[in-house]
C-alpha positions in Angstrom: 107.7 74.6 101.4 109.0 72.4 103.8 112.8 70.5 104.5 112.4 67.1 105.3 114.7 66.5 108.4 115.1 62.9 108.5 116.1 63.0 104.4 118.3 66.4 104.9 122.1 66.0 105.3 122.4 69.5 106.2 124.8 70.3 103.1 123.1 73.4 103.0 123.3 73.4 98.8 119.7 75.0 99.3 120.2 78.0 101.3 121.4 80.5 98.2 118.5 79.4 96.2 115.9 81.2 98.5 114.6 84.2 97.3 114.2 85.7 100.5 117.2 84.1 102.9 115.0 82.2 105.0 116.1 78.6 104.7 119.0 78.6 107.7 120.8 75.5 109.5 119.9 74.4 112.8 121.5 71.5 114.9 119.2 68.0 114.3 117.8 66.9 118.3 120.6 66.9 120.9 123.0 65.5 118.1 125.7 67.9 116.5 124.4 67.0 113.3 122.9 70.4 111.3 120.0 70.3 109.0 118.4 72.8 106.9 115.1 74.3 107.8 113.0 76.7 106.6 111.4 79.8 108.5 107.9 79.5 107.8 107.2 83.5 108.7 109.6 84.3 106.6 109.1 82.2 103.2 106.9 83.3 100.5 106.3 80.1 98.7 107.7 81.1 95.9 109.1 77.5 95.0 112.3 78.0 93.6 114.3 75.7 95.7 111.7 73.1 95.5 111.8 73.6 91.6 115.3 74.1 91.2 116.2 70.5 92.1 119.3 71.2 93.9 118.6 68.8 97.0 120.7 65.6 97.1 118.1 63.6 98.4 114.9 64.9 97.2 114.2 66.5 101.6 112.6 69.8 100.0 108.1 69.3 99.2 105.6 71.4 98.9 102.7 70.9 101.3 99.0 72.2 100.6 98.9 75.8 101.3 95.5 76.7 102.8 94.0 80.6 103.1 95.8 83.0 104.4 99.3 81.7 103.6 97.9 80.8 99.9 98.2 84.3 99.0 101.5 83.8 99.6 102.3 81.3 96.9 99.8 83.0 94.3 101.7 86.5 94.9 105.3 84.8 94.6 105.6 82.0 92.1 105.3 83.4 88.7 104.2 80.0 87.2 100.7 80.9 89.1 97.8 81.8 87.7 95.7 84.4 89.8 92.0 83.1 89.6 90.4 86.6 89.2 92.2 88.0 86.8 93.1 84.6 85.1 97.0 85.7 84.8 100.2 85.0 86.3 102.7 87.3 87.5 101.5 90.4 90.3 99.7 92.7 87.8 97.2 92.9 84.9 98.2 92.7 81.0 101.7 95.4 81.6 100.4 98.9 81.5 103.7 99.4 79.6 101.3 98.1 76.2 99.3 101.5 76.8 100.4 102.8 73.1 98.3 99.6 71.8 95.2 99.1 74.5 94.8 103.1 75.5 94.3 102.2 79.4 95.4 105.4 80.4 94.2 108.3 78.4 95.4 111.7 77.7 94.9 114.3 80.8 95.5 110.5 83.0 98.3 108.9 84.5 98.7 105.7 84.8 101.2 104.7 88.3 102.4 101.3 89.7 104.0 101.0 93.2 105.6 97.4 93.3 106.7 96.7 96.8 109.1 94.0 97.8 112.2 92.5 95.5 113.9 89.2 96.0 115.9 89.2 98.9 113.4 91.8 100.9 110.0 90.5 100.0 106.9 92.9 101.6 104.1 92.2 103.9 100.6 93.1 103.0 100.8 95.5 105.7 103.0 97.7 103.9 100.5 97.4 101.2 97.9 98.2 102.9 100.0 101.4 104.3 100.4 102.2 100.9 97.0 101.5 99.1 95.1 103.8 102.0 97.7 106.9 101.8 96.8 106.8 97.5 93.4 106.3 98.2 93.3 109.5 100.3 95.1 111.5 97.3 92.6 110.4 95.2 93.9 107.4 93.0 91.8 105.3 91.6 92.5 101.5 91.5 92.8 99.6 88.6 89.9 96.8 89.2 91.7 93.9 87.6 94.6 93.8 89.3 95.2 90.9 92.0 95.9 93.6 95.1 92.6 95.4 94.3 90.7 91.9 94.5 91.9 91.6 98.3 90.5 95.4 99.2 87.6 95.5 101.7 87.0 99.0 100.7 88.4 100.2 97.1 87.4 103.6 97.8 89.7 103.6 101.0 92.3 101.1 99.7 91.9 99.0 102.9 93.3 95.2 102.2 91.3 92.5 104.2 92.5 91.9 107.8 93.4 88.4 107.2 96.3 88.6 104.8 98.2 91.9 106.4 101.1 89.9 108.1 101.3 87.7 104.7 104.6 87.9 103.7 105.0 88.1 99.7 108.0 88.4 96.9 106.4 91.8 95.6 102.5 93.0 95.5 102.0 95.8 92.9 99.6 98.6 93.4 98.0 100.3 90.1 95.8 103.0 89.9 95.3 106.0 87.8 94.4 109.4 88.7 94.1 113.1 86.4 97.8 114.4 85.0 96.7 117.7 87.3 96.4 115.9 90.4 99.4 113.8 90.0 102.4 115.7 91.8 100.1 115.8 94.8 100.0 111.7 94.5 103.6 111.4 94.3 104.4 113.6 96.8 102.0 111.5 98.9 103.5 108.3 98.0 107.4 109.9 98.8 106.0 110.7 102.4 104.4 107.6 102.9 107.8 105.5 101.8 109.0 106.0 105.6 106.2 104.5 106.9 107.2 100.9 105.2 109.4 97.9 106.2 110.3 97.3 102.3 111.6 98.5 99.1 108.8 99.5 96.6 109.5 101.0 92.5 107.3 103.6 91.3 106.5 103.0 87.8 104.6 106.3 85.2 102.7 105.0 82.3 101.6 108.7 80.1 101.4 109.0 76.6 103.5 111.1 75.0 102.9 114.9 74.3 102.4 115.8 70.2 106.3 116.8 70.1 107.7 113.4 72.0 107.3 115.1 76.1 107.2 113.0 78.6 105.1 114.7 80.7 105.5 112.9 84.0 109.3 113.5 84.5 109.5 116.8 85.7 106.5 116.0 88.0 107.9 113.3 89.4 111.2 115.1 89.9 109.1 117.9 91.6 108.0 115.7 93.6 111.5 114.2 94.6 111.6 111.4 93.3 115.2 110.4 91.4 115.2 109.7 87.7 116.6 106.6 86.1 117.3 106.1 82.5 115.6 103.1 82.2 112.1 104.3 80.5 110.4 101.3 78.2 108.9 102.6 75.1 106.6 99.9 73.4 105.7 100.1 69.4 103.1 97.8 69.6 103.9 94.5 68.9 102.7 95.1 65.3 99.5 96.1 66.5 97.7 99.5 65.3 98.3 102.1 68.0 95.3 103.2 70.1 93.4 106.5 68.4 91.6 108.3 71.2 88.4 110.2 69.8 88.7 113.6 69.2 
């Protein structure tokens, strides 16, 4: 995005509809005048205060966003559709509908690190901190999803040169690794958290035990990770529930 400054009268009626606090005033010329601009490192194309229509005089555009800094926009406004997987948003189809597709089978974990939240976005180098550190405890990646498609190696987790200083709304990371194996991940991904300049949510997709256990709460509290009551349990949709074969 981009502020036109011969159009903007520096009312600033913009600035709290950035997701990420990088649309700022600066004086226009030598004049005292102030205008809005926008802090190109720091925006992640996301669109909203182009879309939200909240300029006077029409001074926000969009301008044709070539590779790297595409990623930016196809990572950051939800209206876009990723070309590989051929959906919009940061993941695949939610792993939360794993009662109904059976993704992630019993003996497996399912886990999603999303990195980045309005108002902190991420780089792709946290990612790439992140995808390498889960790689080494054995995760494996989930090959639909729209961070796996920008790995040079999906063994090692390494994300392509190129993007790492990208600067994004939120990237998820989803892989899946055996239920015996997955304290170990956790524990890895706690000790990697330091290593980031970001905010990141770790999301468990298991199903549930024969008596209603949720198996991957006392690991993840081994594991130190804090517990919040906001688990998402999902019916179906009216669809049959997934029978794994005996």
């Amino acid at each position: 995005m981009q502020i036109d400054r011969e159009k903007c009268t520096g009312c600033e009626a913009c600035h709290p509809y950035c997701t990420v606090a990088a649309i700022h005033s600066l004086k226009k010329d030598e004049g005292e005048d102030l205008v809005s601009i926008i802090d190109q490192d720091e925006c992640v194309e996301c669109g909203v205060c182009y879309r939200a229509k909240i300029c006077p005089t029409d001074a926000i555009y969009p301008v044709e966003l070539k590779w790297p800094r595409s990623v930016r926009g196809v990572f950051s406004d939800p209206i876009t559709v990723h070309k590989e997987t051929g959906l919009a948003g940061r993941g695949t189809e939610e792993m939360k509908t794993n009662d109904v597709t059976g993704r992630i089978r019993r003996g497996h974990a399912g886990v999603a690190i999303e990195l980045g939240r309005p108002g902190v976005g991420t780089r792709f180098r946290d990612v790439d901190i992140m995808a390498q550190a889960v790689a080494k405890a054995g995760a494996v990646f989930e090959p639909k999803n729209p961070v796996t498609f920008l790995m040079v190696n999906k063994a090692t987790g390494k994300i392509r040169e190129d993007i790492l200083n990208e600067k994004v709304l939120s990237a998820i990371i989803e892989c899946g690794i055996e239920i015996n194996k997955l304290e170990n991940l956790l524990s890895v991904i706690k000790a990697t958290s330091s290593k980031l300049d970001t905010v990141f949510s770790l999301d468990l997709i298991r199903r549930m035990g024969e008596k209603g256990e949720i198996e991957t709460l006392p690991i993840a509290k081994r594991a130190g990770f804090a517990l919040r009551p906001n688990t998402k349990n999902n019916i179906g949709f009216g669809r049959p529930l997934f029978k794994e074969d005996k």
